[in-house]
C-alpha positions as CSV (number, residue, x, y, z in Angstrom):
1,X,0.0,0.0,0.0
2,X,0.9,3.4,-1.0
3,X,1.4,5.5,2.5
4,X,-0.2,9.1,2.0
5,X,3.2,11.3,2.8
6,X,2.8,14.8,3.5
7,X,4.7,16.9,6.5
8,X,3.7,19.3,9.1
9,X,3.5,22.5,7.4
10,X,1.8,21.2,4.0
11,X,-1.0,19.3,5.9
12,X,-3.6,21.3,4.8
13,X,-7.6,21.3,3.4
14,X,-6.0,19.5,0.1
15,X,-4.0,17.0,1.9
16,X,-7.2,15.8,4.4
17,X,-9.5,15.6,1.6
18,X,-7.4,13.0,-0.3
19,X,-6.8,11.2,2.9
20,X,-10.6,11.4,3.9
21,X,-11.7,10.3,0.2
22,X,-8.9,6.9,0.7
23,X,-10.1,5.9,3.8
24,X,-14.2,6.6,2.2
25,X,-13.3,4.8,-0.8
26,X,-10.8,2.0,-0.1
27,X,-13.0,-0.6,1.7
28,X,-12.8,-4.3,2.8
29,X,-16.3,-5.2,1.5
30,X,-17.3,-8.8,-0.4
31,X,-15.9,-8.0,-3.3
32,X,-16.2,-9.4,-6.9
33,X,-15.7,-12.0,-8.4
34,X,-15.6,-13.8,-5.0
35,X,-15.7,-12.7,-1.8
36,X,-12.4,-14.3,-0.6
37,X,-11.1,-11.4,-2.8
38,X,-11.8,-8.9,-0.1
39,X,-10.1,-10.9,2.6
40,X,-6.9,-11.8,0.9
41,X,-6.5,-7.6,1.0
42,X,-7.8,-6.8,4.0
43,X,-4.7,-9.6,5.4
44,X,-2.2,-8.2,3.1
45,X,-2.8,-4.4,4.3
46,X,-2.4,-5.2,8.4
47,X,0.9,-8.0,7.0
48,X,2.8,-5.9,5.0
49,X,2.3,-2.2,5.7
50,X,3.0,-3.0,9.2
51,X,5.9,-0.6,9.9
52,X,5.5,1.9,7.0
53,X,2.2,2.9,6.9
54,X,1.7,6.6,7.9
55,X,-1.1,8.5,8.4
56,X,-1.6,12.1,8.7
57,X,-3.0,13.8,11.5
58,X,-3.8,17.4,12.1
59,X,0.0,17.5,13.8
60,X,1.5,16.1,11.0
61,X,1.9,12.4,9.1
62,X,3.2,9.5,11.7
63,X,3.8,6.3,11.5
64,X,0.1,4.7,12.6
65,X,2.4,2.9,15.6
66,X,2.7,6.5,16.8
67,X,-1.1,7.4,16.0
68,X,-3.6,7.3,18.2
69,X,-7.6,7.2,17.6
70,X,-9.3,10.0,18.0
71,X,-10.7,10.6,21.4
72,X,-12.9,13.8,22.5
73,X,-11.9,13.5,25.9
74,X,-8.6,13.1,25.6
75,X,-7.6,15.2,22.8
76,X,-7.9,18.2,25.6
77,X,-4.8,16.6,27.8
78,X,-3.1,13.9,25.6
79,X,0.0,16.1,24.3
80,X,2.6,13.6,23.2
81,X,0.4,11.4,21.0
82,X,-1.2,12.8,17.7
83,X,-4.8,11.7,16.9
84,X,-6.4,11.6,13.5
85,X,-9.2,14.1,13.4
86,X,-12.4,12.7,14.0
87,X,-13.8,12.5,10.1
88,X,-11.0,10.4,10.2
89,X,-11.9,8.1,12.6
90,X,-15.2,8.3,11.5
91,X,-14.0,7.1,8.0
92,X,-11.6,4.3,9.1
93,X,-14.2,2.9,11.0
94,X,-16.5,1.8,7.9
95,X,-13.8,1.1,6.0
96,X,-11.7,-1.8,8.6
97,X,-15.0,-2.3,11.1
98,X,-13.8,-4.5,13.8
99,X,-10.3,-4.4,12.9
100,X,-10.2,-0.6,12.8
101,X,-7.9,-0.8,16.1
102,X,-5.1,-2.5,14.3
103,X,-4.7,0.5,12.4
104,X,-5.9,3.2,14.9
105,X,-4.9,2.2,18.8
106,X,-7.1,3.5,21.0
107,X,-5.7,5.9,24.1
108,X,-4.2,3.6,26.8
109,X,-3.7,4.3,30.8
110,X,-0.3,3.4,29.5
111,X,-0.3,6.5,26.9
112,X,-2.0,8.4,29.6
113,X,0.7,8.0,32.6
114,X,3.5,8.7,30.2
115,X,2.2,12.2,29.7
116,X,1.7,12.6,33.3
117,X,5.5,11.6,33.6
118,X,6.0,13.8,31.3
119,X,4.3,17.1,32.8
120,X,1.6,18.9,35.3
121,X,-1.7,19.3,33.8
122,X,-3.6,22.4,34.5
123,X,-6.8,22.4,36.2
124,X,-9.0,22.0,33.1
125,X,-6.9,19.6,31.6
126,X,-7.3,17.6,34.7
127,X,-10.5,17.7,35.1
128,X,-10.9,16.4,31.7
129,X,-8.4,13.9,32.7
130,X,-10.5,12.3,35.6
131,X,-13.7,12.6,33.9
132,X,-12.0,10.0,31.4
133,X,-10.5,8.0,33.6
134,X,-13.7,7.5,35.8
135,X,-16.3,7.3,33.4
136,X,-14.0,4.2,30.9
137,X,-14.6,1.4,32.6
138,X,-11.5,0.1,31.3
139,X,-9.0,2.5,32.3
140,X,-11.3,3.1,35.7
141,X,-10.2,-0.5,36.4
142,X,-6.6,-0.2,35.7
143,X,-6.4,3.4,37.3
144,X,-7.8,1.3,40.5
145,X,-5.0,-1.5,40.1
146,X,-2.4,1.4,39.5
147,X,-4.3,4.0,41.7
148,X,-0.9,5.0,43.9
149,X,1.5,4.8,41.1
150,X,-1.1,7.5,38.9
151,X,-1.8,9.6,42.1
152,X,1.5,9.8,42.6
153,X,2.8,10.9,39.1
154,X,-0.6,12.8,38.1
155,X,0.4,16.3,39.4
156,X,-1.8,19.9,39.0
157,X,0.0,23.0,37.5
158,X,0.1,25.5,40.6
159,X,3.0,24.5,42.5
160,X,3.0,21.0,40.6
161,X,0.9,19.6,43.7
162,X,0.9,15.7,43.1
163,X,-3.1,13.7,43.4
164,X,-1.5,12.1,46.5
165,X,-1.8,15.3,48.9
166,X,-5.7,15.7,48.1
167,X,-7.0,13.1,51.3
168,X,-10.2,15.0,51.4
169,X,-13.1,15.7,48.8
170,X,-16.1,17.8,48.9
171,X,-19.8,16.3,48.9
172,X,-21.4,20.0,48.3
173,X,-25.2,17.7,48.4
174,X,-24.2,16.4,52.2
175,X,-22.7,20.1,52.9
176,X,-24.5,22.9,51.0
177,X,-23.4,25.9,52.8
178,X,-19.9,25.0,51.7
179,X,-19.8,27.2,48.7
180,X,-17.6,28.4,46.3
181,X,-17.2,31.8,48.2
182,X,-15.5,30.1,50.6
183,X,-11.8,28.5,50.8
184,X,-11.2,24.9,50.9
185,X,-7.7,23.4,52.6
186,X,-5.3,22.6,51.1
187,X,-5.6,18.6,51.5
188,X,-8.8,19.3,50.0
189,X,-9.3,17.8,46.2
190,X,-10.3,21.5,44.7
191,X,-14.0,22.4,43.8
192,X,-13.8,22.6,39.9
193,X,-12.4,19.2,39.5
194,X,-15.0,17.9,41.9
195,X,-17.9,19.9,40.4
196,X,-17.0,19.2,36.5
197,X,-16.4,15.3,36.9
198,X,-19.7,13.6,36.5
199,X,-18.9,10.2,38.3
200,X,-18.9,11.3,41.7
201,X,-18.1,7.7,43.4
202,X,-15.7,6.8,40.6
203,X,-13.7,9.9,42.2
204,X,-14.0,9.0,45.5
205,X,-13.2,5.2,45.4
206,X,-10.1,6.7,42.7
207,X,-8.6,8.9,45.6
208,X,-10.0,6.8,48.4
209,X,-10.7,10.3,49.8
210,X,-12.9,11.0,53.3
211,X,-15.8,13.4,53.0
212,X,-14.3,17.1,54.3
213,X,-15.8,17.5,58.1
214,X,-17.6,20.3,58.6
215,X,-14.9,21.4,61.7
216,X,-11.9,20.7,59.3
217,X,-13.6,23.3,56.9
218,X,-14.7,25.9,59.7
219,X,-11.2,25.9,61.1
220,X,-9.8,27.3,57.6
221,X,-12.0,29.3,56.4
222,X,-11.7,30.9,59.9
223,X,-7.8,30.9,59.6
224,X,-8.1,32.8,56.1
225,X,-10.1,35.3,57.2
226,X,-8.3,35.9,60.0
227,X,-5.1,36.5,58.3
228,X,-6.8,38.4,55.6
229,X,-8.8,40.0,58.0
230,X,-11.9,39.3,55.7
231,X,-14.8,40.9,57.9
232,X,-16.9,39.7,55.0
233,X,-15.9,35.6,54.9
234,X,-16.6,36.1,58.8
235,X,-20.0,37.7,58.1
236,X,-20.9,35.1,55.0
237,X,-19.8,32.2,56.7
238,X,-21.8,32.8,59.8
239,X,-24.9,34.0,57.1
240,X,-24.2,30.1,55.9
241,X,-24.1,28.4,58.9
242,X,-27.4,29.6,60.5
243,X,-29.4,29.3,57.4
244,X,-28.2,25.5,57.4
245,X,-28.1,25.4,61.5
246,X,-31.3,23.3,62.0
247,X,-29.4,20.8,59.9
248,X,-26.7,20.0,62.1
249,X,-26.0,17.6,64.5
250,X,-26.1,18.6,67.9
251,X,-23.6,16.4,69.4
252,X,-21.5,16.7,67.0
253,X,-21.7,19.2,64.1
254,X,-23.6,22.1,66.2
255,X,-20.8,21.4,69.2
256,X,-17.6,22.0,66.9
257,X,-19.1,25.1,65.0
258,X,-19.4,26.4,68.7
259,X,-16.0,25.7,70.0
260,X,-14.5,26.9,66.8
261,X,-16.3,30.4,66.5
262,X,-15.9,31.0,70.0
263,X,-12.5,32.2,69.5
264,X,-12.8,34.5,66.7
265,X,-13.9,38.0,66.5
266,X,-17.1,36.6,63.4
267,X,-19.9,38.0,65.0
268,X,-21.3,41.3,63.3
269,X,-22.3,43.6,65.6
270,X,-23.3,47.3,65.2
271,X,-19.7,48.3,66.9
272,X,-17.7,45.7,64.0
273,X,-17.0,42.3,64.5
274,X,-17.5,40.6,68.1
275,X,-16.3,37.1,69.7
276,X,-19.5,35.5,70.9
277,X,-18.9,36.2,74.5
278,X,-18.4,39.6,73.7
279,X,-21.6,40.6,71.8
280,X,-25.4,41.5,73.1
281,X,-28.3,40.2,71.0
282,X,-31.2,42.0,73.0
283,X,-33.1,44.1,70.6
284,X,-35.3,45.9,72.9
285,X,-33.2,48.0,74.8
286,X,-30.1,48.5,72.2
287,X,-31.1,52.4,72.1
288,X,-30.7,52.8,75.6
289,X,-26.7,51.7,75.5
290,X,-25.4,52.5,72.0
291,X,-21.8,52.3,73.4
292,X,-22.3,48.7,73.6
293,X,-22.1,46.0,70.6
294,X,-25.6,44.8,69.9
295,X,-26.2,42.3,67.4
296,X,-28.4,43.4,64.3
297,X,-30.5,40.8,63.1
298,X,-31.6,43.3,60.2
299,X,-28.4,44.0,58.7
300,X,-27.3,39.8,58.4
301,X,-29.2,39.4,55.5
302,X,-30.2,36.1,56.6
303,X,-32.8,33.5,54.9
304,X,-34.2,33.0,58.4
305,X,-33.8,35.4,61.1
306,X,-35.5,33.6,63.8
307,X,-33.7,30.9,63.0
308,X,-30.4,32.8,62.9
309,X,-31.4,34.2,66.4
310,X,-31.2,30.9,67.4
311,X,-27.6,30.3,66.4
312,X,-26.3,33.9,67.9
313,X,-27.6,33.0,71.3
314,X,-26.0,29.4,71.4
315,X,-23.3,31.2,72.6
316,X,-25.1,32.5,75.5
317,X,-24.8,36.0,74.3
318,X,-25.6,38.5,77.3
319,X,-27.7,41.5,77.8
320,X,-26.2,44.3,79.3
321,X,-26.7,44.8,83.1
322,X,-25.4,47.2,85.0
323,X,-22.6,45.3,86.2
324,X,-21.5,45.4,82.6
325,X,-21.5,49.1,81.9
């Protein structure tokens, strides 16, 4: 067989539409005068062009050995492998049927860890990445039987961080008041990746990752604001918690919340932000000691203000007596 040559720069319009029209036109069908006809070629084509044959692919014309099929997915993150384009595929498909994979190899976990070897993918890439690998069950299987080895070379861009230092992942159904305005650890796999891969458990079993505890969460979003010395997280995060307070566990959930807050300045007040102990929720006589810092229910913003007078006062938040003035 006669290998269509072309190069890298001259792989234009021109060049595809002769390579399209071979692969529409040369077919493996019954052919006449007898049907053995067909077969006799279709052996000669995978027996003798074994090592020459080259096909050209939007980076260029390879040898097929080098060639990979075309794959949607993983054309956004496989690099170091060209694909034919997907009329290509499409083409090669009717022409070879069931033996189209002796000419065009699929993407392999193998193809797939050598560009991970190879470099960091950014966060889109990555998420494109896992959405492949947990929604094949092929590769989903050998990413199991190799799942150390691929967290371990699998890295993200920012600071190269490996898969191996995310032990926590984000069940936003199970915790909806952790949104996206607030910061996630560190150890935490990062929202977008969790958000745009469809097969949630895939992810999980692929990481064997523990749900992020609501006091793990509390405790840095707390720290970053601190340092920042976000007013606003402190504000929002408190907005989130009471709107979702009647959710919460009390002997568990509800009691780290409690200890946690208690030792930041995160109550809003109409004198700034307050620690718990330090703030007075009484409404009713807030005019006659403006000095002091009196919670505003008004100015939270809250879904449910009866509800989020509920989770102020946990703290046993005082009115002012005289022995306080």
């Amino acid at each position: 067989m006669e290998s269509i040559r072309s190069n890298r720069d001259s792989a234009g319009a021109g060049s595809f539409d002769r390579f399209h029209h071979l692969l529409g036109y040369f077919t493996f069908d019954e052919s006449n005068p007898h049907p053995r006809v067909s077969a006799l070629v279709r052996d000669a084509f995978f027996t003798c062009t074994s090592t020459d044959l080259v096909l050209l692919t939007p980076d260029g014309d390879f040898f097929a050995n080098k060639v990979r099929d075309y794959n949607e997915i993983c054309k956004n993150f496989i690099k170091h492998l060209p694909m034919v384009d997907k009329r290509s595929s499409v083409l090669a498909g009717k022409m070879m049927g069931q033996r189209t994979s002796e000419l065009l190899k699929p993407v392999t976990f193998s193809d797939l860890m050598e560009e991970l070897k190879g470099r960091p993918l950014n966060e889109e890439e990555m998420i494109s990445c896992l959405k492949w690998v947990t929604t094949d069950d092929k590769i989903f299987k050998q990413a199991l039987q190799n799942r150390t080895k691929f967290l371990e070379t699998a890295s993200l861009f920012h600071g190269s961080q490996r898969l191996s230092s995310f032990l926590t992942i984000l069940d936003s159904s199970q915790a909806p008041f952790m949104t996206s305005t607030f910061p996630l650890p560190p150890t935490t796999l990062p929202r977008p990746i969790v958000d745009g891969v469809p097969n949630y458990e895939n992810l999980k079993a692929l990481f064997q990752a523990k749900p992020l505890l609501v006091k793990d969460w509390l405790t840095h979003v707390c720290s970053v604001a601190t340092e920042n010395s976000s007013a606003t997280m402190f504000v929002d995060v408190c907005k989130a918690l009471s709107d979702h307070w009647s959710e919460f566990s009390k002997d568990n959930d509800q009691d780290s919340v409690k200890d946690i807050l208690r030792k930041y300045s995160c109550i809003s007040t109409r004198q700034g932000l307050r620690t718990p102990k330090d703030a007075y929720l009484s409404e009713s006589i807030a005019s006659t000691f403006p000095t002091l810092p009196f919670v505003d229910l008004g100015e939270w913003g809250v879904i449910n203000k009866e509800q989020m007078g509920v989770f102020v006062s946990i703290w046993y938040i005082l009115e002012p007596t005289h022995s306080t003035i």
